[in-house]
C-alpha positions in Angstrom: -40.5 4.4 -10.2 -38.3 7.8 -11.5 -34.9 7.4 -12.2 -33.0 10.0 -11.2 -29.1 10.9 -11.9 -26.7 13.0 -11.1 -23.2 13.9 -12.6 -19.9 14.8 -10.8 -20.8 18.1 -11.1 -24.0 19.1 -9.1 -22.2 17.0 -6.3 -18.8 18.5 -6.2 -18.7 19.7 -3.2 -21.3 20.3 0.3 -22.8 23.0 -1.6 -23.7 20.6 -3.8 -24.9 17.7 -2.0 -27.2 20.0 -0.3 -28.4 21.1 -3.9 -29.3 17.5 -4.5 -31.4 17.3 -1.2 -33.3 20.9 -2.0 -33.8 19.6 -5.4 -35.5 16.2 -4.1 -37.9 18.3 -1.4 -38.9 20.0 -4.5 -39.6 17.3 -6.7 -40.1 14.5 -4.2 -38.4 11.2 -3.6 -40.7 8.5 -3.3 -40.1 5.0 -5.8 -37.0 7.4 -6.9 -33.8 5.7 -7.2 -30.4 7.7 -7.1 -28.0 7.0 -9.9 -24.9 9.5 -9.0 -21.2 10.3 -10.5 -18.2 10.0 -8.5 -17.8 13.8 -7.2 -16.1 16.6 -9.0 -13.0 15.4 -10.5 -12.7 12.2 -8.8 -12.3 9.9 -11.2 -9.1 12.3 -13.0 -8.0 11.9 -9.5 -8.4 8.2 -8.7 -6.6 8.0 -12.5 -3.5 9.4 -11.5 -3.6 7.1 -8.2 -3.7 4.5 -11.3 -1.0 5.9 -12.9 1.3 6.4 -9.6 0.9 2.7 -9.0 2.0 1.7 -12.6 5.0 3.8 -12.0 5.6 2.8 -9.1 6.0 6.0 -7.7 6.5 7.4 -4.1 3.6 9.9 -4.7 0.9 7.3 -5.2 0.4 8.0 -1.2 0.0 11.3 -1.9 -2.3 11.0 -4.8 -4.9 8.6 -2.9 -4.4 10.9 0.2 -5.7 13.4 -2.0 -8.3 12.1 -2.8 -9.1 11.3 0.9 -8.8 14.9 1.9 -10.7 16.0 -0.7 -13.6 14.0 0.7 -12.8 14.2 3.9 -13.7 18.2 3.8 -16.6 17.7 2.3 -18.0 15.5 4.9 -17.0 17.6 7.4 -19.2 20.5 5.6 -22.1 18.1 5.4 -21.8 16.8 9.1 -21.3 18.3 12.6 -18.9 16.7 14.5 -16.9 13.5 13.2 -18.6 10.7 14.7 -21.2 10.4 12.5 -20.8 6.9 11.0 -20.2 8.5 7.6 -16.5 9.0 8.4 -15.7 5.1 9.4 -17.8 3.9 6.3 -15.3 6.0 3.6 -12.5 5.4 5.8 -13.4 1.8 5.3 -13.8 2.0 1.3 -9.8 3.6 1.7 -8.8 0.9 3.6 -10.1 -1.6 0.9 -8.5 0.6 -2.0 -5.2 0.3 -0.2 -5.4 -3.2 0.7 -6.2 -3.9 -2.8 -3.0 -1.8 -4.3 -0.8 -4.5 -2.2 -2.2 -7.6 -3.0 -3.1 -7.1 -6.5 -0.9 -8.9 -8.5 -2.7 -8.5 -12.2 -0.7 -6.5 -14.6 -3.2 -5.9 -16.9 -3.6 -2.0 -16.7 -7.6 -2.1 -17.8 -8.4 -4.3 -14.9 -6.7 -2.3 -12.2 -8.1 1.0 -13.6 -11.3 -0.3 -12.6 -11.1 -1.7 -9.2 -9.1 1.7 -8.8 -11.7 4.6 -10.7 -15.0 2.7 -9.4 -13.7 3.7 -6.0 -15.2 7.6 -7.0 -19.3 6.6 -7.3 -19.0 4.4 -4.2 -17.6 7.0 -1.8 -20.0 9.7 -3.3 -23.0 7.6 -2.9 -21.7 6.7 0.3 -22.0 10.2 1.6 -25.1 11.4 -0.1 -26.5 8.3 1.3 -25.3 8.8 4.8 -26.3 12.7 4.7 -30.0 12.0 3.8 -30.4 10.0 6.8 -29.0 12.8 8.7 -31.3 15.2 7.4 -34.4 12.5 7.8 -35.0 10.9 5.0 -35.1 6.9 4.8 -33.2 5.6 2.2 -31.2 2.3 0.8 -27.7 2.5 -0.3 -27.6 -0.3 -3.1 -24.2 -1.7 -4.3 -24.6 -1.6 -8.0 -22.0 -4.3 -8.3 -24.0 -7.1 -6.9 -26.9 -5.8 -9.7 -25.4 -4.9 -13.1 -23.3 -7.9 -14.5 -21.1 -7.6 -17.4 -18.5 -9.4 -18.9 -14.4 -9.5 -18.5 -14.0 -6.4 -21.0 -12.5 -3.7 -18.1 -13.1 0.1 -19.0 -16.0 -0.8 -21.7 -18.1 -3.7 -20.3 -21.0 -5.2 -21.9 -24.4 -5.8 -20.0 -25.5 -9.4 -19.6 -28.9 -8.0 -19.9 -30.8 -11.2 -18.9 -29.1 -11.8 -15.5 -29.0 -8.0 -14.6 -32.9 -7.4 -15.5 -33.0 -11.0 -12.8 -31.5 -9.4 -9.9 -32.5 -5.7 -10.4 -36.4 -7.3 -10.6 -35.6 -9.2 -7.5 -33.6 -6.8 -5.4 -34.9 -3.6 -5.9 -37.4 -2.3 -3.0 -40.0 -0.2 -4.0 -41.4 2.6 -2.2 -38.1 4.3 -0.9 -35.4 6.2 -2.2 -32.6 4.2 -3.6 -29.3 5.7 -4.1 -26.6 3.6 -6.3 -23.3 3.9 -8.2 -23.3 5.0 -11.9 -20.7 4.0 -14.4 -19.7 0.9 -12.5 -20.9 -3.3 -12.6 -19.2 -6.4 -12.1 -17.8 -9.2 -13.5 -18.9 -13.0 -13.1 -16.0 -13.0 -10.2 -17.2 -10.2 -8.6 -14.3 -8.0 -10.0 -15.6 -5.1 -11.1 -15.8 -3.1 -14.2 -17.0 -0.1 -16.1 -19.0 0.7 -18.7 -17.1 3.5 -20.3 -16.7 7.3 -19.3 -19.7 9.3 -18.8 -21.5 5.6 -18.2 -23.5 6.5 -15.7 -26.4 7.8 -18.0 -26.2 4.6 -19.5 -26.5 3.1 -15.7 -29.8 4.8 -15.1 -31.3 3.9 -18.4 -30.5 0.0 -17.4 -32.0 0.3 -14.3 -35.3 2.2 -15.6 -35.3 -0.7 -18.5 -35.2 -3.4 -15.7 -38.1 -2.0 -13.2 -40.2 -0.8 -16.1 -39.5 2.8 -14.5 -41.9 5.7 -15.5 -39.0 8.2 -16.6 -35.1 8.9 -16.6 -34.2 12.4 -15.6 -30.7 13.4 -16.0 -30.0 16.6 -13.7 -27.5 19.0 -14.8 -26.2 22.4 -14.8 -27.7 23.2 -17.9 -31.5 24.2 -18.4 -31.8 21.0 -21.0 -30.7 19.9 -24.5 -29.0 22.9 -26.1 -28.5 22.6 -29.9 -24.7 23.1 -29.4 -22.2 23.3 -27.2 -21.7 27.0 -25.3 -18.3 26.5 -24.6 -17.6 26.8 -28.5 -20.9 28.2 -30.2 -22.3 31.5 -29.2 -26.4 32.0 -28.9 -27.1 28.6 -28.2 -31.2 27.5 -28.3 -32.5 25.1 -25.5 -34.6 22.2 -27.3 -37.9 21.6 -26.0 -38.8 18.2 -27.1 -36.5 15.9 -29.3 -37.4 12.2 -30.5 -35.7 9.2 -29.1 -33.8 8.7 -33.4 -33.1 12.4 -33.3 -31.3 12.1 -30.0 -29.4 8.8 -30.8 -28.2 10.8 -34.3 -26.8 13.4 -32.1 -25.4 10.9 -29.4 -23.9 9.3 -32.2 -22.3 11.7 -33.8 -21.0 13.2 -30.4 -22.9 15.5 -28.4 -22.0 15.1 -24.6 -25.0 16.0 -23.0 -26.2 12.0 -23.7 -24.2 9.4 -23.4 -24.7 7.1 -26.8 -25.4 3.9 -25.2 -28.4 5.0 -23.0 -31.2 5.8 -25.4 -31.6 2.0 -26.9 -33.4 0.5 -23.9 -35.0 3.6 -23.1 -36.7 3.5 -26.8 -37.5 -0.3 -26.5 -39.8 0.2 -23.9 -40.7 4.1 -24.7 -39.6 5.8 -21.7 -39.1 9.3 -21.8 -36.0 10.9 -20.6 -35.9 14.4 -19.2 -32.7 16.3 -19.4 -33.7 19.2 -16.5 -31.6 21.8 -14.6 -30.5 20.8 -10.7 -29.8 25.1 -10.2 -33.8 25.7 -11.0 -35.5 22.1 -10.8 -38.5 23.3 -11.8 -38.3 24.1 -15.3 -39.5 21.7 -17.9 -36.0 21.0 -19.3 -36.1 18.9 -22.4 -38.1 15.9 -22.9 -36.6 12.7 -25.1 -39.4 10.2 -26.0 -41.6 9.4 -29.1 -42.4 12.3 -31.1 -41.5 15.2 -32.9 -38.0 14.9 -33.7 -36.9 18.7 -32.9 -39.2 21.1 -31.0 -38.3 23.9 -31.8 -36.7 22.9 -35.5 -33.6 24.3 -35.3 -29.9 23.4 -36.9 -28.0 21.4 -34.6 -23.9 21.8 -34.0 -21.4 19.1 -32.4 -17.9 19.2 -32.5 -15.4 16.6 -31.7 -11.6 18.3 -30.6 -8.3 16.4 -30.7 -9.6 14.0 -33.4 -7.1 12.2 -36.2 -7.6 12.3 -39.7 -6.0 9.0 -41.4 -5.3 8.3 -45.0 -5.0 5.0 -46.4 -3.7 4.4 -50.1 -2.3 1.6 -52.1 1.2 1.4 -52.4 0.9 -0.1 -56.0 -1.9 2.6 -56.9 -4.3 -0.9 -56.9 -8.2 0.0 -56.1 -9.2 -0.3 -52.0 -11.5 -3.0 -52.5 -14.1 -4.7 -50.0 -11.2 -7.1 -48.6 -9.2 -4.1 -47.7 -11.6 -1.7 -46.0 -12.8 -4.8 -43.8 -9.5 -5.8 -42.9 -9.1 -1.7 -42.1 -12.1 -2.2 -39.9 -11.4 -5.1 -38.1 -7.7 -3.6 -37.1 -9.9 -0.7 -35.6 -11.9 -2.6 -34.1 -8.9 -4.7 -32.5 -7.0 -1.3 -31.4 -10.9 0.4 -29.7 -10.5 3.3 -32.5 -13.9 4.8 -33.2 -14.5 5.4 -36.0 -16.6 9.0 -36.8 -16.4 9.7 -40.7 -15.2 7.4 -43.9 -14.7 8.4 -47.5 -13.5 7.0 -50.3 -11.7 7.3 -53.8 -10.9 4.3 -56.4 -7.4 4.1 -54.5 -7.6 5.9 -51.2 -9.7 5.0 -48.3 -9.9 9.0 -45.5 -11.1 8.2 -42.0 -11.7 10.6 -39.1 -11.2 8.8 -36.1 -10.4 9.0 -32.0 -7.9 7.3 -30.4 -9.3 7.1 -27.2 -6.6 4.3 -25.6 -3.8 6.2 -27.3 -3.1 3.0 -29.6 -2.5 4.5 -33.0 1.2 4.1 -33.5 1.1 0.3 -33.4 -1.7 0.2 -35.5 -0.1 2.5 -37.6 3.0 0.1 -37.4 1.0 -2.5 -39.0 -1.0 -0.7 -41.3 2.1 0.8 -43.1 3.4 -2.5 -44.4 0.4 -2.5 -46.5 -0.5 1.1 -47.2 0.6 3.9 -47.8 -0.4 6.0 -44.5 -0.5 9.7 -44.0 -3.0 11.1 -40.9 -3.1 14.6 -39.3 -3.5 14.7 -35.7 -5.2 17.0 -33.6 -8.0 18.0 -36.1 -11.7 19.0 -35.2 -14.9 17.0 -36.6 -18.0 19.3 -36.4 -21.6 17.9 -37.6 -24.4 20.2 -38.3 -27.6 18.0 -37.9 -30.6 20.0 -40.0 -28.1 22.0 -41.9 -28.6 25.5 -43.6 -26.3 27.6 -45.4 -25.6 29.9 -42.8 -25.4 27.4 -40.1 -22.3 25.7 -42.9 -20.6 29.0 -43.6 -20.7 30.0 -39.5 -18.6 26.4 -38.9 -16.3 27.2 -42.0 -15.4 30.8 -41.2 -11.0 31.2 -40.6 -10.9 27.4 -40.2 -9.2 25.0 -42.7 -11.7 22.8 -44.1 -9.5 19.0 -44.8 -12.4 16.9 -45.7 -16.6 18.3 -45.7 -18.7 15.3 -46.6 -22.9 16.0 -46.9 -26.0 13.9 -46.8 -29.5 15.0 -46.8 -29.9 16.0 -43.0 -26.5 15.9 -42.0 -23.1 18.0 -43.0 -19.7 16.7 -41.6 -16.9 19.0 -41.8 -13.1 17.9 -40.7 -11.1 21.2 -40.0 -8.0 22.8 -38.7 
């Protein structure tokens, strides 16, 4: 079996749902199973239906009719006439979305956002599903909430790897194309949850790691791995081959073309992942799997915007000892602040980190009854994997460099 996914992005719009079908006559679709994104900007939409309903606000019908209409045109793109049965399956999902916003009485914001965002990858897969049958192909729309489990922690769930590998062996028909949610599972209740944004990379390494799958190929609107970012770095190289450690160093450290979590179980069973272009399917893209770590070798860039660069010091100019930097680290930990570069004097403890759920000030609250605190918001981290001196002085050129910290592969600079 090939896994197969694609972002929000090559299906955006009928244009690009089409794309996915060319792309699948091309590189056929037998024992392929569809992992696909929620389409466009759906899930920014879906979180400001969140949001409306937190506030309580007359525009929440607006904001999910939005979202509706949105859809709505691309269907009737995709589909001549409107009684094709696509149009009463999404009105359905709607229905259950708005049936949901009345009788939900949690409070707890993480849970809601979930049974709220997931609604994105179900009414995408929903219509790709529906429009291959239309154009002839046979194909199973699988409900990737009745196959992924996780636990209870909304917005960032954890795999219950045993019981997921159970049903996905068990459930799973081979020989067919099988199209399913990314980014999405569910909960021992059924509620359903999320494995963090950009998870559904992470979804089709889970399902290749449960049915033993020959490869993962992530299809985007890039020609592969490039070794930065165009958007910020100019003459940018495409990689050819990189190993499954090189890749999790540059997952780790932030580059957005892999999501972090999805190498591990690739690399556990040594299953290579293709990174390949859905504009010109074709091409070779970049391969992920055991071997050379760079091909061609080449300094690598990341850069992390809108970061915070926190300052811990002892109010009585006493040393930051073991006890402190783990009670530091269990705080983050408590408050979901990832943590992407430490160092450390004899009475100061520096720490770049990202404040994802926005929850700095009460830590900060708490942490200044025993520190002394000072932090700089809105700084960039850049890492320069395989550095050079050029490649250092390129990154350091009219920028204010706060904190540059070096090891014997890796340079980390913080900047303004």
């Amino acid at each position: 079996m090939r896994i197969f996914k694609f972002g929000g992005a090559s299906v955006k719009d009928a244009e690009g749902v089409e794309n996915v079908y060319d792309v699948l006559q091309k590189v056929g679709y037998d024992d392929v199973l569809l992992v696909v994104s929620a389409m466009g900007k759906t899930t920014n939409a879906l979180e400001v239906v969140v949001k409306r309903y937190f506030e309580k606000s007359p525009e929440l019908s607006n904001a999910i009719r939005e979202v509706k209409e949105y859809h709505l045109a691309i269907m009737m793109d995709l589909f001549e006439g409107t009684n094709n049965m696509v149009f009463n399956a999404v009105n359905k999902h709607f229905s259950d979305l708005e049936h949901f916003l009345v009788i939900n009485k949690s409070p707890n914001y993480n849970f809601v956002y979930d049974q709220i965002v997931s609604m994105g990858e179900i009414l995408s897969t929903t219509i790709l599903s529906h429009y291959f049958s239309y154009k002839g192909i046979n194909n199973e729309w699988v409900d990737v909430r009745n196959l992924i489990k996780t636990d209870q922690t909304y917005r960032d769930a954890v795999v219950d790897w045993e019981q997921t590998q159970e049903i996905i062996s068990k459930t799973i028909k081979r020989n067919t194309l099988n199209i399913t949610q990314g980014f999405i599972g569910s909960d021992e209740n059924y509620f359903t949850t999320t494995l963090g944004r950009e998870g559904s990379d992470y979804t089709a390494a889970i399902f290749a790691y449960c049915t033993n799958a020959e490869s993962v190929t992530i299809w985007k609107d890039v020609p592969g791995v490039l070794n930065a970012d165009p958007r910020y770095f100019k003459d940018t190289t495409l990689l050819n081959q990189i190993s499954y450690r090189e890749a999790i160093e540059l997952a780790f450290y932030g580059a957005s073309v892999i999501h972090p979590k999805t190498l591990q179980p690739l690399q556990r069973k040594e299953i290579p992942l293709y990174v390949k272009s859905f504009i010109n399917p074709l091409l070779p893209g970049t391969k992920v799997s055991k071997g050379a770590d760079l091909e061609p070798q080449t300094s690598c860039f990341i850069v992390k915007k809108d970061q915070l660069l926190l300052s811990l010091s002892s109010i009585d100019f006493s040393f930051i000892m073991e006890d402190n930097i783990s009670e530091i680290f269990g705080l983050l930990s408590n408050y979901k602040i990832k943590v992407s570069l430490i160092q450390n004097t004899a009475i100061s403890f520096t720490i770049c980190v990202e404040d994802k759920f926005e929850k700095f000030q009460e830590l900060n609250a708490i942490l200044s009854k025993k520190f002394k605190v000072t932090y700089t918001e809105g700084v960039s981290l850049y890492t320069i994997r395989h550095f050079t001196e050029a490649a250092v002085h390129a990154v350091e050129a009219g920028k204010n460099v706060l904190v540059k910290q070096m090891s014997k592969e890796t340079m980390q600079l913080v900047t303004l």
